[in-house]
N, C-alpha and C positions, 0 to 999 in steps of 0.2 A: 350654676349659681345665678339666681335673678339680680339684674343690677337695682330694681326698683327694690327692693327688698336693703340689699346696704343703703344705698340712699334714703330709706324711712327711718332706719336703724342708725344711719351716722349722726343725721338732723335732730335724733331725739337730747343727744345732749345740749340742744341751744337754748334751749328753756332754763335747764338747771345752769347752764355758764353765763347766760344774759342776767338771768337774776342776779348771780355771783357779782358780775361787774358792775352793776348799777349799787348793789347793798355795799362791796367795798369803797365806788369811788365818789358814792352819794353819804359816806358814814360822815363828813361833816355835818352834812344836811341832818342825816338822822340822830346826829348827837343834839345838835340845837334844838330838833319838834319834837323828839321823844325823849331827850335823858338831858336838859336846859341844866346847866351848873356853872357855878363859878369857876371853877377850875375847869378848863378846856383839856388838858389831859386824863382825868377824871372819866368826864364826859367820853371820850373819845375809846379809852377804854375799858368803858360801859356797851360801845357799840360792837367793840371786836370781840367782848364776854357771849353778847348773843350770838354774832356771828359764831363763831365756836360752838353755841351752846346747839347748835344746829348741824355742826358736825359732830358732836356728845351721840345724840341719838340716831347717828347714821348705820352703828353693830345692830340699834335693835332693829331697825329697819332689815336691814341685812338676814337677817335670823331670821324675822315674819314672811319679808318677798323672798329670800331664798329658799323658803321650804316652797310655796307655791311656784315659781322658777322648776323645781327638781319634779315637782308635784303635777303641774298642770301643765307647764310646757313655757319655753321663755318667751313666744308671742303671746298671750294672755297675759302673761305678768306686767311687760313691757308698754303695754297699754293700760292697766292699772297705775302702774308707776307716775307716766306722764299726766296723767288727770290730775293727780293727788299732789303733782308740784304744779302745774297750771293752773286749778282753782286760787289757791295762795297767792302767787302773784297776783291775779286778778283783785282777790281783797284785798291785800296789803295797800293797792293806789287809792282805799277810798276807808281809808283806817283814819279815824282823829286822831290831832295830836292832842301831846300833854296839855298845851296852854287851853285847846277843847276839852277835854275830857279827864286829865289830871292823872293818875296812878294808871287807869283802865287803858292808856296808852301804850306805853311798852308792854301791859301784860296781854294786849291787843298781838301785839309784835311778837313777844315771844313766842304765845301761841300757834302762829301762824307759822314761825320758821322748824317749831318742834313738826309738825304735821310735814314739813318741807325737808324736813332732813329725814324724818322715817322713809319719805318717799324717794329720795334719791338713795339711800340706803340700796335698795338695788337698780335702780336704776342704771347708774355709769356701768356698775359691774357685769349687769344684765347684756350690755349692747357690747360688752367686751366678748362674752363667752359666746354672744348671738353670732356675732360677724367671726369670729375664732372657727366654730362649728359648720360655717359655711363654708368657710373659705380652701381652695386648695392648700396641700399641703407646702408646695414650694414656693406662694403667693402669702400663705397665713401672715407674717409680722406685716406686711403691707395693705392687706386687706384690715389688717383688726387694729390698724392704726387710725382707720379711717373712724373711727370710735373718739380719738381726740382730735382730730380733723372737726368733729362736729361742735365737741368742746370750744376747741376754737374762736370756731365759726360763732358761736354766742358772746363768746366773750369778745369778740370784734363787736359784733353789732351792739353790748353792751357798751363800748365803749365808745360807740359812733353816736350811737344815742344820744352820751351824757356830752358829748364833744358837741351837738346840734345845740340841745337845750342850752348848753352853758354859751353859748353862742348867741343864739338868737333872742334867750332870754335875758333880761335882768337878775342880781342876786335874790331881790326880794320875790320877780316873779317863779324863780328856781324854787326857792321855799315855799311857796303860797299852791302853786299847783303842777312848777315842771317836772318834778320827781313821780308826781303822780300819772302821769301822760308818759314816763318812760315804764311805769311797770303795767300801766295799759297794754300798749305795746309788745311786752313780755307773753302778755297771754293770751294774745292775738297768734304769735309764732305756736304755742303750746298750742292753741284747738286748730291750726293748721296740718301741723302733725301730726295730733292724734286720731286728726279724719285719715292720714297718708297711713298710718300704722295698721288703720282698720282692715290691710290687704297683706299685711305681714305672714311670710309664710312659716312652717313651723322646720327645727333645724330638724338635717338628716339625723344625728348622734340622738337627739330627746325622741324622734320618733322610732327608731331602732332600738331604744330603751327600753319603750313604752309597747313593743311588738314583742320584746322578748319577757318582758312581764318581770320588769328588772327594778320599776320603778318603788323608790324607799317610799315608805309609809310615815318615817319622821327622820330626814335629813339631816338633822339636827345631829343625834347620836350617832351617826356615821362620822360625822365631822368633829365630834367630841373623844368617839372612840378610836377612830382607824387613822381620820387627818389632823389630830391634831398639831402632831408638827409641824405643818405646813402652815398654818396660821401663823408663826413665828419668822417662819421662812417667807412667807409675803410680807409680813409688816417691816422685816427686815429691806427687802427689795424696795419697800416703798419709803422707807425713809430719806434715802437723797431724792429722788425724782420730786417726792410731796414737799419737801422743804424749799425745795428748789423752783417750782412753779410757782409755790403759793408767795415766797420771796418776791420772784423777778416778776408778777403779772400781780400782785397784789399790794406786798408791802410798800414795792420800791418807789411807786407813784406817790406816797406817804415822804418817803426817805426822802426823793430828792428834791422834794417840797420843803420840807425843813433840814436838812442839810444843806441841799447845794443850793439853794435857795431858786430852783425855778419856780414858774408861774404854772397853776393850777393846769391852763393850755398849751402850754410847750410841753410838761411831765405827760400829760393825757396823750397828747399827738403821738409822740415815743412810742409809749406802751401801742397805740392803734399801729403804728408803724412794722412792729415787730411782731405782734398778734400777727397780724397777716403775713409775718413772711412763714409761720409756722404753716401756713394753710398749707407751702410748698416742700418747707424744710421736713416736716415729720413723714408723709409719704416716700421721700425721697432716703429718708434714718430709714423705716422700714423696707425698702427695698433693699439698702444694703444690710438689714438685721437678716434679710432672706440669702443672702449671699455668705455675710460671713460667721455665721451664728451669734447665740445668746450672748454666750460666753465670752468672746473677744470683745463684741460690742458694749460688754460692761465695764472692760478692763478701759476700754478707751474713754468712757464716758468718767467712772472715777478717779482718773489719772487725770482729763482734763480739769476735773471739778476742784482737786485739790492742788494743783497748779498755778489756777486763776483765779480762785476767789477772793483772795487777799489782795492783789491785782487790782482785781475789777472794783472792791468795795475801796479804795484808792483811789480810783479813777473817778469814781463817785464825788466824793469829796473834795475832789478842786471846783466842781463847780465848771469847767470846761466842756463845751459842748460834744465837741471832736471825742475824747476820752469818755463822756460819759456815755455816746454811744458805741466804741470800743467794749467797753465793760456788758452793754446789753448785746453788744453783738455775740462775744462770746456766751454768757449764761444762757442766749436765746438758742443757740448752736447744742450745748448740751441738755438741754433740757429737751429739744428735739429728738435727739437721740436716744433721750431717756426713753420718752413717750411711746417712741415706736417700738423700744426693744421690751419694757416690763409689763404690757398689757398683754404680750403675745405669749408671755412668760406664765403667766396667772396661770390661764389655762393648758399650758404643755406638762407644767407638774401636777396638775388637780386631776384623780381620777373624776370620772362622768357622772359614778352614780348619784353624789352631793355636790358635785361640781358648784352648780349657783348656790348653795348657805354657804360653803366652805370659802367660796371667792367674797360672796360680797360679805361675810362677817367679816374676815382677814382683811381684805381690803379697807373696808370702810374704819375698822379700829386703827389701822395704821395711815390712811388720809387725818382722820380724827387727831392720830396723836406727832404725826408729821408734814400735817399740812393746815388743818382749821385755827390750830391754837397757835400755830406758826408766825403769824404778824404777830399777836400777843404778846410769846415766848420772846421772838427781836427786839420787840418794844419795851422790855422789861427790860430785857440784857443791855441794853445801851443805857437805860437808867440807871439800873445798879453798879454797872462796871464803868459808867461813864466813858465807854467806849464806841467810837462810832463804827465803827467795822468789827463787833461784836459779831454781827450776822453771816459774816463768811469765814469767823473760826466755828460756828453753828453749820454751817454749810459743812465743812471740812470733817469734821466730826461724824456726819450725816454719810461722808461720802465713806468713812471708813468703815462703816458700819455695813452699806450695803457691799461692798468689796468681802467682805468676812462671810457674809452671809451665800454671793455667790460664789468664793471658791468650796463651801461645805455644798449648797445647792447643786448647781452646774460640773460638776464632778467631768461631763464632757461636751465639748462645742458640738454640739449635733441638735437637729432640730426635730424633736419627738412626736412621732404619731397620733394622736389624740384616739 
């Protein structure tokens, strides 16, 4: 197994996580230049509709790259993919706004992020089955963990970024051009990488495919006909882990802004703080996902989740500093665990032949509907029920779901041969 090979492959996710952490923790900015209203909740929930709208079109994406994925092989796709989220960034930084250019602003915006979520559509899932098919078999959950390892990695430097700007610059100068100068940056990482990809090798399983002349001619109906359960059975697996990420590294930097009433750069700091401790915690969940299987590693993970969330979204809410990193400390602990255990998971129960449409449809439908619309989803539910810790009887809910789904799945703790 080439290392330079995982290492192009893990890096690919820093483009699609950087972007993520700049659009989530710049949606103030981008409620003011693109969606200006009276009502600042309005507004604000104008910016997480597109955001969402951008995980909408992640299945179709999924559908398009995954036939070429199964079709042409997952190094060619995997380089497709990154251009098609790096160009975007790149114009997003020199897009007008409303007050320039009026209506033709957000639909400047939306545009750009539909073209960004078709592309990451397979993307994530691509570099899950790439690193999966490389890897030995008694190393697999730890090598194909290095998949969110990369994720990570962008969403740190996402958040380092917006931690610089907001630093060195003024508000006004934030809004005038330092949003723009952070997604420069975005796609400065993105044509770095997709020159490092241009040496990507092709995996053993697609080329043993492709030798025995095994390869589907429309993947699609395999995945319609033969896997369709399995599409249920991922979106299942992915409902705590996606609620649970997209919560603690998205929404909560929101939450503890307006509940616990920290400042813009202490909530930021946090979030950078814990991002990186996953660079160490999720390698280290996979290694022990390689030791004690799937199966137990699940039990452990939704037992903690339903445990502590009521807890942690408590701790929240005093507004105490000690406690509220208590609270991230644990969801950052299982969310780690999540990470290394259901990536490794995708591909142990997906036969090969449609492997990439089966994963990245299944996947990406259920990030879509357990992780994109998720801050949304929160931010309703605390309105409606006027409850602040809404979000981790949402958690809880999420965690029992995927509990049901891996005891019918995981039938035994053993780690399957691909």
């Amino acid at each position: 197994m080439k290392k330079k090979s995982i290492i192009a492959s893990s890096l690919g996710n820093i483009v699609e996580w950087y972007d993520f952490a700049l659009f989530i923790y710049l949606s103030p900015v981008f409620a003011n230049l693109f969606f200006p209203s009276k009502n600042p909740h309005a507004a604000m929930i104008a910016v997480y509709g597109i955001f969402a709208l951008g995980f909408i079109c992640r299945p179709i994406g999924g559908i398009i790259l995954g036939h070429f994925g199964d079709r042409y092989g997952r190094s060619k796709t995997l380089r497709v993919t990154l251009l098609f989220i790096t160009a975007p960034t790149l114009l997003i930084s020199i897009l007008p706004t409303y007050a320039q250019v009026g209506i033709w602003a957000p639909v400047g915006l939306i545009f750009l992020r539909l073209i960004q979520g078709i592309s990451i559509g397979g993307e994530y899932s691509g570099i899950v089955i790439y690193l999966a098919e490389l890897a030995p078999k008694k190393h697999r959950a730890f090598i194909t963990s290095f998949a969110a390892t990369g994720a990570n990695i962008g969403l740190l430097l996402g958040i380092g970024c917006i931690s610089l700007v907001t630093h060195f610059l003024s508000n006004t100068q934030l809004n005038q051009f330092g949003w723009r100068l952070a997604f420069i940056i975005g796609s400065l990482f993105g044509f770095i990488v997709l020159y490092l990809r241009n040496h990507f090798l092709e995996t053993p399983d697609f080329i043993a495919l492709k030798k025995d002349n095994m390869i589907a001619k429309i993947p699609l109906f395999i995945t319609l006909k033969k896997d369709y359960h399995l599409i249920l059975k991922i979106i299942g697996l992915i409902s705590l882990g996606g609620s649970l990420f997209y919560i603690t590294f998205s929404y909560l930097n929101t939450y503890l802004i307006q509940y616990a009433h920290m400042t813009f750069k202490a909530a930021n700091n946090l979030q950078m703080f814990f991002v990186a401790s996953m660079l160490l915690l999720v390698p280290l969940a996979g290694l022990l996902c390689d030791k004690i299987g799937r199966k137990h590693m699940y039990f452990i993970i939704c037992a903690s989740l339903l445990i502590t969330a009521v807890p942690c979204f408590e701790f929240f809410r005093t507004g105490h500093i000690a406690l509220i990193i208590l609270g991230i400390s644990l969801l950052t602990l299982i969310s780690s665990m999540e990470q290394a255990t259901t990536l490794v998971t995708f591909v142990e129960i997906v036969p090969l032949k449609a492997r990439y449409t089966t994963i990245s449809l299944a996947s990406n439908i259920g990030y879509t509907v357990f992780g994109g619309i998720t801050p949304l989803i929160v931010t309703l539910l605390i309105q409606i029920s006027h409850n602040k810790i809404a979000p981790a009887f949402y958690l809880m809910v999420t965690a029992i779901v995927t509990l049901s789904v891996v005891l019918v799945v995981l039938k035994k703790n053993y780690i399957k041969q691909l």
